[in-house]
Structure formats: C-alpha cells, structure tokens
Backbone as XML, in Angstrom:
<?xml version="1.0"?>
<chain id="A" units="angstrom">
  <residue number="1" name="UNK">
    <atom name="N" x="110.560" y="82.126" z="76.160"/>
    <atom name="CA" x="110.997" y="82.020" z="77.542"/>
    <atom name="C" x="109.810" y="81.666" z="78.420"/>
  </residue>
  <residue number="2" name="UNK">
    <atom name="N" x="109.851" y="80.947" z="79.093"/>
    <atom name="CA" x="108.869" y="80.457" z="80.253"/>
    <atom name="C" x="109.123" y="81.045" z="81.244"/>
  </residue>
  <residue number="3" name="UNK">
    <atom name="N" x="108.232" y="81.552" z="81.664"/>
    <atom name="CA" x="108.473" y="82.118" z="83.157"/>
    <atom name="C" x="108.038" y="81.452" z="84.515"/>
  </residue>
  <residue number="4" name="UNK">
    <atom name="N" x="108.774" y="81.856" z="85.312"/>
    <atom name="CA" x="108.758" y="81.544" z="86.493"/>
    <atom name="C" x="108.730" y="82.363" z="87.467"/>
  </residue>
  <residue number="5" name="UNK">
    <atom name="N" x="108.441" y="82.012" z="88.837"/>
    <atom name="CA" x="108.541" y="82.845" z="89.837"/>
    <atom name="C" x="109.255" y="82.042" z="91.281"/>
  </residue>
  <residue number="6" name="UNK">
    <atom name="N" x="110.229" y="83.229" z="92.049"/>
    <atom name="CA" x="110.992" y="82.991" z="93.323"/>
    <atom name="C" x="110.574" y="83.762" z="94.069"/>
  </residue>
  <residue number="7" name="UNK">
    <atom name="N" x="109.860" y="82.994" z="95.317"/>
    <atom name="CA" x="109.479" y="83.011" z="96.720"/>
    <atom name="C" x="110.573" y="82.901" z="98.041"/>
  </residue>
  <residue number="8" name="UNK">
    <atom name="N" x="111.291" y="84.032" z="98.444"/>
    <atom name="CA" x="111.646" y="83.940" z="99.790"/>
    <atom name="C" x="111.109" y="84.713" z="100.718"/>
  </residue>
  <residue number="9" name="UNK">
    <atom name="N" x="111.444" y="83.511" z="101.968"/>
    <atom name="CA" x="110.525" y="84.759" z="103.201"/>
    <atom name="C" x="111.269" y="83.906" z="103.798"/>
  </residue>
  <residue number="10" name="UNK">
    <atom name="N" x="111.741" y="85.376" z="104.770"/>
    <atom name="CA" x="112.637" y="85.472" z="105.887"/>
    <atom name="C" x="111.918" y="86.435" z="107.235"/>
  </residue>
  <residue number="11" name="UNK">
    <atom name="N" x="113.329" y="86.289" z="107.813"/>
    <atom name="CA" x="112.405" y="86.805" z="109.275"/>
    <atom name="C" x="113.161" y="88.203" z="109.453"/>
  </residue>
  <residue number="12" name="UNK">
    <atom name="N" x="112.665" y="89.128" z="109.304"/>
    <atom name="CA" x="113.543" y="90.620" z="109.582"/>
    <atom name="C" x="113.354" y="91.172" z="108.176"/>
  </residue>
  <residue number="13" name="UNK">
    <atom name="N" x="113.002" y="92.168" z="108.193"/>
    <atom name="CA" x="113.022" y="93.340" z="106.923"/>
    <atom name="C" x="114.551" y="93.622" z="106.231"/>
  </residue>
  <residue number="14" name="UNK">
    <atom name="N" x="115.577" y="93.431" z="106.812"/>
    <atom name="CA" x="116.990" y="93.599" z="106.697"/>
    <atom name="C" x="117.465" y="92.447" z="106.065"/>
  </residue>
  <residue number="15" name="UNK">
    <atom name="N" x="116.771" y="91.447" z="106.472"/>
    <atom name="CA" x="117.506" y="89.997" z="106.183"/>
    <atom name="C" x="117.030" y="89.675" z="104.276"/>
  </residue>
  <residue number="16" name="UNK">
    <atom name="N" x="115.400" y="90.361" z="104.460"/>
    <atom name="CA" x="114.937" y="90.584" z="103.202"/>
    <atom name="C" x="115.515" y="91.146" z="102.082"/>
  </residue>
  <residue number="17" name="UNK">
    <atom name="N" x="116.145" y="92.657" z="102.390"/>
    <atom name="CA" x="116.811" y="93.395" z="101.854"/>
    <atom name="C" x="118.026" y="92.939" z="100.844"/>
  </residue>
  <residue number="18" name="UNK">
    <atom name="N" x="118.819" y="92.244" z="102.351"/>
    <atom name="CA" x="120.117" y="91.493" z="101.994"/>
    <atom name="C" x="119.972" y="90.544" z="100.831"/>
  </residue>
  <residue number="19" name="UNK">
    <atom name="N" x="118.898" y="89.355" z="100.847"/>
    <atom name="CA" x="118.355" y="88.522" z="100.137"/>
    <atom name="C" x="117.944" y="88.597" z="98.292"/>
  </residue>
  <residue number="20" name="UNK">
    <atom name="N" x="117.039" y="90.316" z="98.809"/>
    <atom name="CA" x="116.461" y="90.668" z="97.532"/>
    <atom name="C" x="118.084" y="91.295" z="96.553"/>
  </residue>
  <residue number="21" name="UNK">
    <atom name="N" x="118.853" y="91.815" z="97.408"/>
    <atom name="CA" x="119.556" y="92.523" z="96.554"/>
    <atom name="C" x="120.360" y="91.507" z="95.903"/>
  </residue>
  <residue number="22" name="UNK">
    <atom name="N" x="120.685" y="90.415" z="96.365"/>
    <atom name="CA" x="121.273" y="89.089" z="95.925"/>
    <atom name="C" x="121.186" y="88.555" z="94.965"/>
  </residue>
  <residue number="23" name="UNK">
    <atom name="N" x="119.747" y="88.363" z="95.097"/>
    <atom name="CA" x="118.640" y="88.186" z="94.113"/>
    <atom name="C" x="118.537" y="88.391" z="92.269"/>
  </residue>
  <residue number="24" name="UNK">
    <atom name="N" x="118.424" y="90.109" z="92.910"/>
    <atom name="CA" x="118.254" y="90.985" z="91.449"/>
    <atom name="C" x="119.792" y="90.944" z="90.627"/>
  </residue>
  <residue number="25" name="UNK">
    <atom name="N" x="121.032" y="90.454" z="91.722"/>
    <atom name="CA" x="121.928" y="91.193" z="91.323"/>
    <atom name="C" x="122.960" y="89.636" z="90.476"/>
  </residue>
  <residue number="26" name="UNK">
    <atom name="N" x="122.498" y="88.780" z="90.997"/>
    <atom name="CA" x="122.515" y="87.041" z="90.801"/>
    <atom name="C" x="122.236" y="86.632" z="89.421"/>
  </residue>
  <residue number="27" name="UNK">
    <atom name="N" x="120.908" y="87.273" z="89.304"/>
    <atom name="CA" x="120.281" y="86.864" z="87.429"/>
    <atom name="C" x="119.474" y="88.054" z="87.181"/>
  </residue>
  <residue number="28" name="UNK">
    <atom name="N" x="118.326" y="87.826" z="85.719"/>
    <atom name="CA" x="117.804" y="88.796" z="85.457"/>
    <atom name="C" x="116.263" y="88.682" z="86.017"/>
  </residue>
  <residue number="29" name="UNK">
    <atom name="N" x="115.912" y="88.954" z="87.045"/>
    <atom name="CA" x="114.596" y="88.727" z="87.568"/>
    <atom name="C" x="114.280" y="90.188" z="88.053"/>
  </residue>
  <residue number="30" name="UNK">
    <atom name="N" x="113.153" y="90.315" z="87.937"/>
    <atom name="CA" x="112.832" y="91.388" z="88.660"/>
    <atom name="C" x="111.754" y="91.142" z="89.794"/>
  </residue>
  <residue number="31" name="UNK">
    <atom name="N" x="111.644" y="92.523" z="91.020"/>
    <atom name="CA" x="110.601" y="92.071" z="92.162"/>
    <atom name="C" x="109.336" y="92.476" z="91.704"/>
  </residue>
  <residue number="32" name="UNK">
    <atom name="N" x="108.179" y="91.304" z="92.035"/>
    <atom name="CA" x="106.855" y="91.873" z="91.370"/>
    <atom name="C" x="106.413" y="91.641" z="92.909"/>
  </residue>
  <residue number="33" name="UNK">
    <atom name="N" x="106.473" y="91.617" z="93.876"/>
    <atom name="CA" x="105.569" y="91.592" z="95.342"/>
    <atom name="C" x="106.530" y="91.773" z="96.587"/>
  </residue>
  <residue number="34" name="UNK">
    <atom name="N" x="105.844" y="92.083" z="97.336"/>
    <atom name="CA" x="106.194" y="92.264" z="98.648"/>
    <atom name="C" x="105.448" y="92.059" z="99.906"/>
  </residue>
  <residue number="35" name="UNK">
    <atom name="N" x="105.685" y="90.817" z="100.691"/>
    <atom name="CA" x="104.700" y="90.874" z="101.792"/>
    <atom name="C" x="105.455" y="90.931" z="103.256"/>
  </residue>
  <residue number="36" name="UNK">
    <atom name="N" x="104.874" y="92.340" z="103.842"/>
    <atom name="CA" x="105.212" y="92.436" z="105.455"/>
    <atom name="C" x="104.202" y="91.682" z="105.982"/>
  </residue>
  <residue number="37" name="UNK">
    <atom name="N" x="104.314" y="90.814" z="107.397"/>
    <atom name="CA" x="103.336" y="90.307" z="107.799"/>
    <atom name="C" x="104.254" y="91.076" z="109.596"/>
  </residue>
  <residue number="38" name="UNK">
    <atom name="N" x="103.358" y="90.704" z="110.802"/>
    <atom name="CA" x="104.333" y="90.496" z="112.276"/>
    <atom name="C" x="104.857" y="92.297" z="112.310"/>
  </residue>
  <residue number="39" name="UNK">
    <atom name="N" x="104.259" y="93.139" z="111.757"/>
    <atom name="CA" x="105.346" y="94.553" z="111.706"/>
    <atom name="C" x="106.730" y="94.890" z="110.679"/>
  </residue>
  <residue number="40" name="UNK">
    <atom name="N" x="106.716" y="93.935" z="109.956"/>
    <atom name="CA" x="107.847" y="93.717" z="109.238"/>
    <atom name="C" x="108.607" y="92.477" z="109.467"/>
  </residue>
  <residue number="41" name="UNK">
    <atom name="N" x="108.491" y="91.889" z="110.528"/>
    <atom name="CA" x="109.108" y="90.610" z="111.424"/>
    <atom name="C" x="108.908" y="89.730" z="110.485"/>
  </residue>
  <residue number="42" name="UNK">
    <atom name="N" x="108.425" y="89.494" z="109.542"/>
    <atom name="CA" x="108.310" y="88.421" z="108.266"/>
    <atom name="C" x="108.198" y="89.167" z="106.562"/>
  </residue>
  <residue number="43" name="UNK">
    <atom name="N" x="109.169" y="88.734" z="106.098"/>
    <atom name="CA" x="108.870" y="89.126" z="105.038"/>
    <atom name="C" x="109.248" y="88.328" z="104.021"/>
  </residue>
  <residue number="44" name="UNK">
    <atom name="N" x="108.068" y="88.398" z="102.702"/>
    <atom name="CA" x="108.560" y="87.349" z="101.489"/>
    <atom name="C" x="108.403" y="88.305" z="100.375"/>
  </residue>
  <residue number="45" name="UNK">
    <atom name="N" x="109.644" y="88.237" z="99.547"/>
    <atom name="CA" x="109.676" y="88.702" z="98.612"/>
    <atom name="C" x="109.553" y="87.672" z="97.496"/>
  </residue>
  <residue number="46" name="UNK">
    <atom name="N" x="108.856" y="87.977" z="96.025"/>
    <atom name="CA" x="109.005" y="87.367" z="94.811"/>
    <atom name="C" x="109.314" y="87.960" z="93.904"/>
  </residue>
  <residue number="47" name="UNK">
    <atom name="N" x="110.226" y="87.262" z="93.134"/>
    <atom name="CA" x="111.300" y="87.677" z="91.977"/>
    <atom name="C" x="110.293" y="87.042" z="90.780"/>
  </residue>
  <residue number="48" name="UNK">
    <atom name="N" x="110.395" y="87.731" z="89.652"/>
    <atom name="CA" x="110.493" y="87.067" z="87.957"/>
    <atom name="C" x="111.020" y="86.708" z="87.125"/>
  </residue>
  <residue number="49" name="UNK">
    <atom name="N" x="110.953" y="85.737" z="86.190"/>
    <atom name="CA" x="112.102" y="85.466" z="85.635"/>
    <atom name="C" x="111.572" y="84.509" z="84.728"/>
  </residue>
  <residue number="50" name="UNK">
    <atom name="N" x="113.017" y="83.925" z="83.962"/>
    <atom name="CA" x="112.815" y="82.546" z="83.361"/>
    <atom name="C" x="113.181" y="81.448" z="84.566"/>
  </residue>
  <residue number="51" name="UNK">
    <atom name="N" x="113.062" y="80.555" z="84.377"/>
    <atom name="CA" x="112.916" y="79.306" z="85.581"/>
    <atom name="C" x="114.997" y="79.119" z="85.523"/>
  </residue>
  <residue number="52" name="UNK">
    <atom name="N" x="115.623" y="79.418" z="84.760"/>
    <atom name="CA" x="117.206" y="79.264" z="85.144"/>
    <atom name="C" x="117.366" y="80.668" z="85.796"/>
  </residue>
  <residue number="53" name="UNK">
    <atom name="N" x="116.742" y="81.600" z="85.396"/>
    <atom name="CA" x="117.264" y="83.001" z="86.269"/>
    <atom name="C" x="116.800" y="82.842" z="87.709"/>
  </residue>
  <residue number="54" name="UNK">
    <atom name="N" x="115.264" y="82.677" z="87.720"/>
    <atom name="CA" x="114.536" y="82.840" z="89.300"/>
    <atom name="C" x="115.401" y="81.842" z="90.107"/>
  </residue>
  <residue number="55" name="UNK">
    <atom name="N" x="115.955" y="80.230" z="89.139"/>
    <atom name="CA" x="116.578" y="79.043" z="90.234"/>
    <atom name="C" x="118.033" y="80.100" z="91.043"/>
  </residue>
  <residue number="56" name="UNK">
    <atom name="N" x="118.382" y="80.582" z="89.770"/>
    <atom name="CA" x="119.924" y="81.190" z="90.121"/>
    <atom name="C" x="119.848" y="82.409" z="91.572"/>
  </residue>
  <residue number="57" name="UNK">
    <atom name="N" x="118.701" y="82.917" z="91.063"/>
    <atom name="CA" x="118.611" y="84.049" z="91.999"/>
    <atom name="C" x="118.286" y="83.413" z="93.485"/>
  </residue>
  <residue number="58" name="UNK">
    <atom name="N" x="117.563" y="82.739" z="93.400"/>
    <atom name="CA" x="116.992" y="82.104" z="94.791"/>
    <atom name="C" x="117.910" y="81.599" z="95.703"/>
  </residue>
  <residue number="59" name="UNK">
    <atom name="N" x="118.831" y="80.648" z="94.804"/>
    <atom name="CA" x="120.221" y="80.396" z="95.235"/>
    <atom name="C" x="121.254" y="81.720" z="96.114"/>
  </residue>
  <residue number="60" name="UNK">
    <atom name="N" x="121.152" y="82.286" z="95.352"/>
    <atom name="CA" x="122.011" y="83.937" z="95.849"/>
    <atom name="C" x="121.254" y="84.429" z="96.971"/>
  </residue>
  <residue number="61" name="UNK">
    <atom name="N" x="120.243" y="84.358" z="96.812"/>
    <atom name="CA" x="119.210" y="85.394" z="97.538"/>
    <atom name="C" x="119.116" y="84.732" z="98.950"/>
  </residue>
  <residue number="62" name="UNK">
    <atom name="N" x="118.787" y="83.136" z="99.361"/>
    <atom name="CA" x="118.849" y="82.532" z="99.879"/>
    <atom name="C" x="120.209" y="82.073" z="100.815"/>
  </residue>
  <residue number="63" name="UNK">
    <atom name="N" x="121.407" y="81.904" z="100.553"/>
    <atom name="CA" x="122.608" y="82.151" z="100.588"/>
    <atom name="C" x="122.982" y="83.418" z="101.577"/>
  </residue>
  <residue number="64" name="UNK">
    <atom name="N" x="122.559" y="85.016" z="100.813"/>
    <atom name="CA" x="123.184" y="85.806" z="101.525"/>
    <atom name="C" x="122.118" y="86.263" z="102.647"/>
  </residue>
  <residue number="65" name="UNK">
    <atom name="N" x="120.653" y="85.899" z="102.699"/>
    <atom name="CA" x="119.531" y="86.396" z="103.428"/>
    <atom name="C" x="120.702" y="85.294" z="105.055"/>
  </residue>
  <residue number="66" name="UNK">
    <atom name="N" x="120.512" y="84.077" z="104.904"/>
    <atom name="CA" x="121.516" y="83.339" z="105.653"/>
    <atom name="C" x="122.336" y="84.074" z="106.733"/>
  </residue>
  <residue number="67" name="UNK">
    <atom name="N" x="122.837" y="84.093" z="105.577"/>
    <atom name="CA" x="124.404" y="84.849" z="106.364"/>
    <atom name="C" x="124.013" y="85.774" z="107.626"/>
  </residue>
  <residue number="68" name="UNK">
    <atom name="N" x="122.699" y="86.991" z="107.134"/>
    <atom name="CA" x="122.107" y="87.565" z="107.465"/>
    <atom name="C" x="121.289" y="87.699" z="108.965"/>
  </residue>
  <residue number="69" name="UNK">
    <atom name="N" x="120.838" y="86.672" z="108.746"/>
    <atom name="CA" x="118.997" y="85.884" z="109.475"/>
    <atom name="C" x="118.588" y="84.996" z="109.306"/>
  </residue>
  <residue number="70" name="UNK">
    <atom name="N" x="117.291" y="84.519" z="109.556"/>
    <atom name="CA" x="116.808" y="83.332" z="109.468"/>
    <atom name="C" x="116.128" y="83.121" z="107.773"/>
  </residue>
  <residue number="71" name="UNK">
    <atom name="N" x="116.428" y="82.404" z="106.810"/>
    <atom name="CA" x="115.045" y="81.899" z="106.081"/>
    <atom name="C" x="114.447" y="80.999" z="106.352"/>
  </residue>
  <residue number="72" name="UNK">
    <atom name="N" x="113.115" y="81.564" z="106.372"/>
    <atom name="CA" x="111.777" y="80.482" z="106.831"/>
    <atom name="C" x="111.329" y="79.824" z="105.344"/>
  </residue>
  <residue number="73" name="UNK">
    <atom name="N" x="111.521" y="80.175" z="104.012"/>
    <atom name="CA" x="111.424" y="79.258" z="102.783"/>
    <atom name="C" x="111.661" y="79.861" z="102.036"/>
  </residue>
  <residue number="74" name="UNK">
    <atom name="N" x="112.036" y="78.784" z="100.774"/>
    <atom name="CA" x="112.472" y="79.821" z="99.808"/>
    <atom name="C" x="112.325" y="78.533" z="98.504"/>
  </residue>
  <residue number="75" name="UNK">
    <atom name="N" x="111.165" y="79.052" z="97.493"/>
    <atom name="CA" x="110.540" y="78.147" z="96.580"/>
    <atom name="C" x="110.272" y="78.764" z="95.130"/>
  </residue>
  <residue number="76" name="UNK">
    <atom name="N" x="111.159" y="77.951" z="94.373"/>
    <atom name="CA" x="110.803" y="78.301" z="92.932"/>
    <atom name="C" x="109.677" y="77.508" z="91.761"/>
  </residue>
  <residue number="77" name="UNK">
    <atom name="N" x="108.758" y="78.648" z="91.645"/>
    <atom name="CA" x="107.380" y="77.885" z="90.853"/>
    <atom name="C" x="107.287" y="77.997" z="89.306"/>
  </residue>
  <residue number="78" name="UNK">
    <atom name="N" x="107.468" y="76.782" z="88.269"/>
    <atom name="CA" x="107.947" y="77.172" z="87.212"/>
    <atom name="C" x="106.573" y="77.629" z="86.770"/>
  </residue>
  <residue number="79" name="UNK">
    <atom name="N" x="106.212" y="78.380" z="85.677"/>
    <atom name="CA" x="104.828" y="78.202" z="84.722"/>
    <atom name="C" x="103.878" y="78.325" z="85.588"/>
  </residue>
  <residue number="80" name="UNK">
    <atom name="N" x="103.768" y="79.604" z="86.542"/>
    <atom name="CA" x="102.885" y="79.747" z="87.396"/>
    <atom name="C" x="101.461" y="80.004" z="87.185"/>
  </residue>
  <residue number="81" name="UNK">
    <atom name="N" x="100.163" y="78.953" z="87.401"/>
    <atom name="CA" x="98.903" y="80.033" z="86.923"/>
    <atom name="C" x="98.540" y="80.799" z="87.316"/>
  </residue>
  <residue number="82" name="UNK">
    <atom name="N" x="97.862" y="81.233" z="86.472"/>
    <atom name="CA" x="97.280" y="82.490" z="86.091"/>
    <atom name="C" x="96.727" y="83.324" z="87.738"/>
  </residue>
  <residue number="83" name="UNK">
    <atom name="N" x="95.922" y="82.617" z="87.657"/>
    <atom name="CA" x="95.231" y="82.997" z="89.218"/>
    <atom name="C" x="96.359" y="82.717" z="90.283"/>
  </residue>
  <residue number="84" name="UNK">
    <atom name="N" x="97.505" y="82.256" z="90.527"/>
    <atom name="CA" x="98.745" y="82.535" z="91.101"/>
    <atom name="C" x="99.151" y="83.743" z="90.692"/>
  </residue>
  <residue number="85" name="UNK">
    <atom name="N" x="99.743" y="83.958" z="89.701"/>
    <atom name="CA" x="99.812" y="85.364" z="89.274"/>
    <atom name="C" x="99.472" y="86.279" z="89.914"/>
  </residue>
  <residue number="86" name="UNK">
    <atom name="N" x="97.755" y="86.897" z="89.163"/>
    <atom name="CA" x="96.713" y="87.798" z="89.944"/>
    <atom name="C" x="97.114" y="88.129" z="91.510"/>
  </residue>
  <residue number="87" name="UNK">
    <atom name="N" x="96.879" y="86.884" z="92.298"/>
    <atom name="CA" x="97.678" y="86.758" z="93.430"/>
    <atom name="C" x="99.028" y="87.325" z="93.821"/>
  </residue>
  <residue number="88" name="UNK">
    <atom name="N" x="100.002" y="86.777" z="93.056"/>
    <atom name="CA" x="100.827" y="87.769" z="93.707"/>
    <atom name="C" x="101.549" y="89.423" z="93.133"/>
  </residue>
  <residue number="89" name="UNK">
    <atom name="N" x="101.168" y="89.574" z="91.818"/>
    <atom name="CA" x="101.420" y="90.672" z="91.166"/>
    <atom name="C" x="100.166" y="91.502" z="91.868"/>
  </residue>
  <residue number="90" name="UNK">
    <atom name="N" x="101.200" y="92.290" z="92.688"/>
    <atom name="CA" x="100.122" y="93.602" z="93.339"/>
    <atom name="C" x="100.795" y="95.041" z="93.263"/>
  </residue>
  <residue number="91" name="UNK">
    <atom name="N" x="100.313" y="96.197" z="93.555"/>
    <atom name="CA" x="100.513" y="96.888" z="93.540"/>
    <atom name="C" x="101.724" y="97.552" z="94.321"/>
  </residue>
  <residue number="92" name="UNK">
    <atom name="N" x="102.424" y="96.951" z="94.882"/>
    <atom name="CA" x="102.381" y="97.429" z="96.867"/>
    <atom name="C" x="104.307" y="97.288" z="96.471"/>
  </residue>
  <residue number="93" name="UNK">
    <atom name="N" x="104.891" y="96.753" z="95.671"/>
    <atom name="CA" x="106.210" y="96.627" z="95.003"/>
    <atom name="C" x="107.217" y="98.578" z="95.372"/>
  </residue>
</chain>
C-alpha cells in the first residue's frame, strides 16, 4: 500500500470537526496532525491513508466541512517525503 496524505483547512474549529468526522468515517484514514492558527479561526487537519482512501475521504470531508463553513483548501499528496512527513506527524493530534 502506498501511502498518502489529506490536507483540509477550513475556517472555524466546528467546520473542522464536521469535515474530520466525514473524513474518518468516508474511508480508512486516520488523523496524524492538527493545526489551529487565528485562535482556532483556521484550522487544517491531515488524514492517512492509501491514496484511494485519503482521495475518498477528502471528498467527504470537504463536502460536509461545506455545508458547514468555508474551505480555504483541501489537497491530496500521494507518496509524501520523508521530511514532509517529520513535518507534519506531530505530537499535538
């Protein structure tokens, strides 16, 4: 399996929520990061996966964040390096 990773960031902690649960609940990815930026007023979450799960989830996640709030992007990176990785696998999940 190749992995991949899904990037959304939206505007509102709620809209995030909505998004992530979409997400996890869409395919088999799990959340490896979390970034508040603005007080919470921005947030991007990233999912894991194989590159058909993270596409599927992003789709969902993206979709119901919508419905929600605003998404400001939402990007799936197949075969991410390494030092991408490092980067976004943090503790803070």
């Amino acid at each position: 399996m190749e992995n991949a990773i899904a990037l959304l960031e939206v505007q509102a902690m709620v809209t995030a929520i909505v998004g992530l649960d979409a997400m996890v609940k869409a395919a088999d990815v799990r959340l490896i990061h979390v970034e508040k930026r603005l007080g919470g007023r921005l947030v991007t979450v990233v999912v894991e996966g194989s590159v058909s799960a993270v596409t599927a989830a992003l789709e969902a996640g993206k979709a119901a964040a919508a419905a929600v709030g605003n998404v400001k992007c939402a990007e799936v990176i197949a075969r991410p390096h390494a030092d991408i990785m490092r980067f976004v696998k943090t503790d803070n999940v």
